[in-house]
Backbone bond lengths (Angstrom), bond angles and torsions (degrees), N, CA, C in turn:
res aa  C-N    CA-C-N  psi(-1)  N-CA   C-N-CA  omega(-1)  CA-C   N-CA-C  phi
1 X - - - 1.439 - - 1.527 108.56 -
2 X 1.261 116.93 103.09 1.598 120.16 160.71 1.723 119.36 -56.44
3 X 1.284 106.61 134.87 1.608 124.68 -174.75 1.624 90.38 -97.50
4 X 1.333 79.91 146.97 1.983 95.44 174.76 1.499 103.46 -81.95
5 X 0.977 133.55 173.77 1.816 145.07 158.17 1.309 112.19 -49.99
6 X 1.308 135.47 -32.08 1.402 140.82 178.51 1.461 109.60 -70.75
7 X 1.468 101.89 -58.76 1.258 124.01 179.08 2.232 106.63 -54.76
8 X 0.970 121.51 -64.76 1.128 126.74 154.51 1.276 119.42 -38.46
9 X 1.374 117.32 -45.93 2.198 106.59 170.64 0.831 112.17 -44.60
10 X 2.263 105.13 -53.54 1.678 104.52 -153.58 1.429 108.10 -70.89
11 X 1.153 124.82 -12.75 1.669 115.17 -176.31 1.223 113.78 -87.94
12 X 1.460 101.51 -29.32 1.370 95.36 165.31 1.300 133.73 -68.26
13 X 1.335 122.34 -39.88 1.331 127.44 166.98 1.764 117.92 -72.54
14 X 1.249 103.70 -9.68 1.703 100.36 -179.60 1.936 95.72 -93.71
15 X 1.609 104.99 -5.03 1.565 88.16 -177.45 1.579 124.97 -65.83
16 X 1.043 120.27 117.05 1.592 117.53 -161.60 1.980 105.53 -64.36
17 X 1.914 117.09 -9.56 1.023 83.44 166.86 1.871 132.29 -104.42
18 X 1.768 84.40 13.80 1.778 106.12 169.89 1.938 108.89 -51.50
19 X 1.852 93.01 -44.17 1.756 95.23 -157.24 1.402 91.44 -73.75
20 X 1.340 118.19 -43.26 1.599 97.54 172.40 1.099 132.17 -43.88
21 X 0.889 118.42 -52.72 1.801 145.16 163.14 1.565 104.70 -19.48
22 X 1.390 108.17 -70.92 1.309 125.38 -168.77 1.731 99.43 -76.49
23 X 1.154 133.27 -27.33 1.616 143.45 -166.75 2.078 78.73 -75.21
24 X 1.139 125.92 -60.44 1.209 141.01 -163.69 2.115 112.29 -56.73
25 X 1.215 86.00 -57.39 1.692 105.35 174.68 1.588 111.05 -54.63
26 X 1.984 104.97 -38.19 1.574 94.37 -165.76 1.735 98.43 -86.14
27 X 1.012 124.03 -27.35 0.917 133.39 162.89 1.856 128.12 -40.66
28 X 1.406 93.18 -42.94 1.744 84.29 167.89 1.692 113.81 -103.11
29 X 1.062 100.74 -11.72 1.754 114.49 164.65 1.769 102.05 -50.50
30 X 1.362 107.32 -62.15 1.811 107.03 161.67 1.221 130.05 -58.68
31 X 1.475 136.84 -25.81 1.120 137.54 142.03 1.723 115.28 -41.73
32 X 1.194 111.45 -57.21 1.415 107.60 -168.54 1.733 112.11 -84.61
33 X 1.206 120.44 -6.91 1.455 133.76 158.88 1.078 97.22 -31.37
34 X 1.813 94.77 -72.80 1.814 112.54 -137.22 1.719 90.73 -82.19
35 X 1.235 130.75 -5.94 1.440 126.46 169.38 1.266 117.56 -92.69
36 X 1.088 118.66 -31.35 1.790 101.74 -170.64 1.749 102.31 -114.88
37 X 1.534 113.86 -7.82 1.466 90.71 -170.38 1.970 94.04 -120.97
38 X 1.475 116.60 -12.89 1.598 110.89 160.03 1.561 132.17 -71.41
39 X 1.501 88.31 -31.65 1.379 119.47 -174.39 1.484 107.97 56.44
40 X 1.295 129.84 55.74 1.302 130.92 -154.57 1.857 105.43 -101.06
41 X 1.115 91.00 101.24 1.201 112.49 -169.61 1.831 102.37 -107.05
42 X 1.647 98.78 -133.50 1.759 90.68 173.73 1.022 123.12 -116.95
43 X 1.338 102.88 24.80 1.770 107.78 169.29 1.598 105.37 -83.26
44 X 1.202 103.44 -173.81 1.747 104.85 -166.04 1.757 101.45 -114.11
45 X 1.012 108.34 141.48 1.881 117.02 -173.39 1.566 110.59 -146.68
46 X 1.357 96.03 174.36 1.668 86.38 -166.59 1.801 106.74 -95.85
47 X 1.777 107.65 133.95 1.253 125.26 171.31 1.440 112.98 -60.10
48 X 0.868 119.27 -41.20 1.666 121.19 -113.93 1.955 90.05 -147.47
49 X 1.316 134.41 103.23 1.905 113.55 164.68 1.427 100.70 -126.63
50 X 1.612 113.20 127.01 1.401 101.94 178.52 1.937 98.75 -108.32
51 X 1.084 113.10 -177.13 1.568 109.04 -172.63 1.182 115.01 -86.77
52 X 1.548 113.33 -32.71 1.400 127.26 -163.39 2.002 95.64 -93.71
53 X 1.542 107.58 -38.35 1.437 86.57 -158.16 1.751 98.36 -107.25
54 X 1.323 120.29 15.09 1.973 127.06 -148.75 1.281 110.62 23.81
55 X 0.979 142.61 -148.84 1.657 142.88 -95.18 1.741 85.62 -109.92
56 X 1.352 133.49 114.78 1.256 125.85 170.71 1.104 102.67 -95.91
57 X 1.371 145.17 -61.70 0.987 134.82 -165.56 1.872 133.30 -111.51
58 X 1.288 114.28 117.47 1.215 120.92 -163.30 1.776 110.79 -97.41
59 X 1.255 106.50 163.13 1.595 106.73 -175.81 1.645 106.72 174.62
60 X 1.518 98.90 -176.87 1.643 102.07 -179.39 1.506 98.29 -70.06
61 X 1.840 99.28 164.92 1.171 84.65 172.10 1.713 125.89 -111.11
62 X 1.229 103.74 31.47 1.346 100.63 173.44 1.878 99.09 -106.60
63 X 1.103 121.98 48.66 1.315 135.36 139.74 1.102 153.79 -90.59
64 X 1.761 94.78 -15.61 1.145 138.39 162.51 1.919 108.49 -56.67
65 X 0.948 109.38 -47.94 1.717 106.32 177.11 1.166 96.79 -63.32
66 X 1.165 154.68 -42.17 1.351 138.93 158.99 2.151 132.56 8.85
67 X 2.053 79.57 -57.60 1.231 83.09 173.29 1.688 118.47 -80.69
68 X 1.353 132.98 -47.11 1.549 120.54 169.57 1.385 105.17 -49.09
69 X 1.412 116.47 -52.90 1.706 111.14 177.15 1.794 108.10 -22.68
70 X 1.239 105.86 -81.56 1.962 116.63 174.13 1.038 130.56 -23.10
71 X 1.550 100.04 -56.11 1.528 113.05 147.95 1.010 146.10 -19.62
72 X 1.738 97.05 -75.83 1.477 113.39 164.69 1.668 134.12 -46.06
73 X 1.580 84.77 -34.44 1.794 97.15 168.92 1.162 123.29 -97.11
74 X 1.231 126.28 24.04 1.388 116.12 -173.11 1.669 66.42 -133.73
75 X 0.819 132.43 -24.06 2.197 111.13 165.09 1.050 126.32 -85.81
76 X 1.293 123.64 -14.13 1.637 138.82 157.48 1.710 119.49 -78.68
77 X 1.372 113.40 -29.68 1.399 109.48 153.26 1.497 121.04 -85.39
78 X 1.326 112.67 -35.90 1.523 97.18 177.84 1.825 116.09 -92.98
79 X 1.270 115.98 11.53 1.448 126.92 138.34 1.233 145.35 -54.91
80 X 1.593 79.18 -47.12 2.168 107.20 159.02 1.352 121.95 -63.60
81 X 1.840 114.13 -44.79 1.271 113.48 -172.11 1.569 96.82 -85.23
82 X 1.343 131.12 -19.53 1.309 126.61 145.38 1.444 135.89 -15.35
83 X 1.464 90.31 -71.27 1.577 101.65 -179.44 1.780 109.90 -67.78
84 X 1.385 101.98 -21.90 1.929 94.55 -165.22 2.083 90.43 -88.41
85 X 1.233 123.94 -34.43 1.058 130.69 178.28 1.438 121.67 -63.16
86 X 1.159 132.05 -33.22 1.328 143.96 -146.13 2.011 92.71 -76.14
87 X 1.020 112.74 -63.54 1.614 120.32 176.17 1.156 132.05 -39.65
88 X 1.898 102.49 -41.24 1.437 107.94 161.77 1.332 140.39 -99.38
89 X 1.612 96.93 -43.97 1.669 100.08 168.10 1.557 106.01 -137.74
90 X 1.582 90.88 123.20 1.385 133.97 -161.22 1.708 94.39 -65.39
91 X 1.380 119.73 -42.06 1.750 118.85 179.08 1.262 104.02 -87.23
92 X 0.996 143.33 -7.67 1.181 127.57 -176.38 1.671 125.95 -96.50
93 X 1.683 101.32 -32.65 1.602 134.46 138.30 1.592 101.70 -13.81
94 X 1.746 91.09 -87.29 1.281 120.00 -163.26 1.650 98.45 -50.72
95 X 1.287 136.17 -87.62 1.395 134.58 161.88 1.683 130.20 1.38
96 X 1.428 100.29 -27.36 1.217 121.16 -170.28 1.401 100.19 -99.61
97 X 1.026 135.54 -28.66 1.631 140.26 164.72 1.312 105.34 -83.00
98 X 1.935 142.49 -48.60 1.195 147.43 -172.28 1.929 94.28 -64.86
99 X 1.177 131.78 -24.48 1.177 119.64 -163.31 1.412 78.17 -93.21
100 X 1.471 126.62 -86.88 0.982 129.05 -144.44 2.089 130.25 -44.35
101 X 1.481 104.32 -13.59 1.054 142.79 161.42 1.702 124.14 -78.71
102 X 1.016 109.43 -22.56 1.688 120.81 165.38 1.597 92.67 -96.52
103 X 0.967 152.63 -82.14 1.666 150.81 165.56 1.125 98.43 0.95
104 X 1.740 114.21 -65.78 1.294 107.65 -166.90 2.141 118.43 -66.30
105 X 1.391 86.95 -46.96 1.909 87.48 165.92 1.291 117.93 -61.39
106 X 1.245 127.70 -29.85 1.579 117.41 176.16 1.685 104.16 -62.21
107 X 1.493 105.09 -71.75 1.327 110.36 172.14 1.625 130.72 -17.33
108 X 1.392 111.24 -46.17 1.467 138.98 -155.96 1.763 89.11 -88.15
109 X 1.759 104.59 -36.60 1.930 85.69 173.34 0.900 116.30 -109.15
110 X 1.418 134.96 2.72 1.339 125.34 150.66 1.521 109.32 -47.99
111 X 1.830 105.54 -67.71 1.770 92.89 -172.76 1.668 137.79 -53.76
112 X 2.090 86.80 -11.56 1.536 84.50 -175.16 1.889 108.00 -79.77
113 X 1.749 105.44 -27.43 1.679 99.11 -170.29 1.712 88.01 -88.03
114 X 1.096 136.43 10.69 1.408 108.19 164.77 1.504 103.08 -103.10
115 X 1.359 127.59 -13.98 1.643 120.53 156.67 1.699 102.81 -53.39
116 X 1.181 98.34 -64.71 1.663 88.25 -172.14 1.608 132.34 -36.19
117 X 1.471 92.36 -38.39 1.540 103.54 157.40 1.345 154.00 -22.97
118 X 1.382 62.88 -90.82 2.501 99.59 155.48 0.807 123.19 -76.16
């Protein structure tokens, strides 16, 4: 039985190891933010911008990897509890990729409005 193109997207995009995939990609997309457009080297840049008070907190700027760093580990542990989850509970699996994928988009705009910044 041939699948139409639609039919072929949705599996593709429902494949749970696509969202990793993509959990993985945005993730070094923030790595390479905070490298080529902060240039965070050892001069000092802003950590920290709140709306009401701007830039609270200042520092080097290779502290800035910090944030993909977090990232990275909070997708390597919930990858892990992935793998031990996946056999038994099917939402909790799933949850474990839906979180780890919001981490990664939060992450991904923090580094972009603190590029804007610096």
């Amino acid at each position: 039985m041939s699948l139409n193109w639609q039919e072929k997207l949705r599996m593709y995009f429902t494949n749970i190891w696509f969202l990793w995939s993509v959990c993985l990609v945005i993730n070094i997309i923030s790595f390479l933010v905070v490298y080529f457009k902060i240039h965070s080297g050892g001069q000092t840049v802003a950590l920290h911008y709140n709306v009401l008070a701007g830039v609270e907190w200042y520092g080097k700027g290779r502290n800035l990897y910090l944030l993909p760093g977090v990232g990275l580990a909070i997708s390597l542990i919930n990858f892990y509890l992935y793998r031990i989850l996946k056999n038994n509970e099917n939402f909790f699996s799933f949850l474990s990729l839906f979180v780890t994928f919001c981490v990664q988009v939060i992450l991904l705009a923090a580094v972009i409005f603190l590029a804007r910044i610096n």
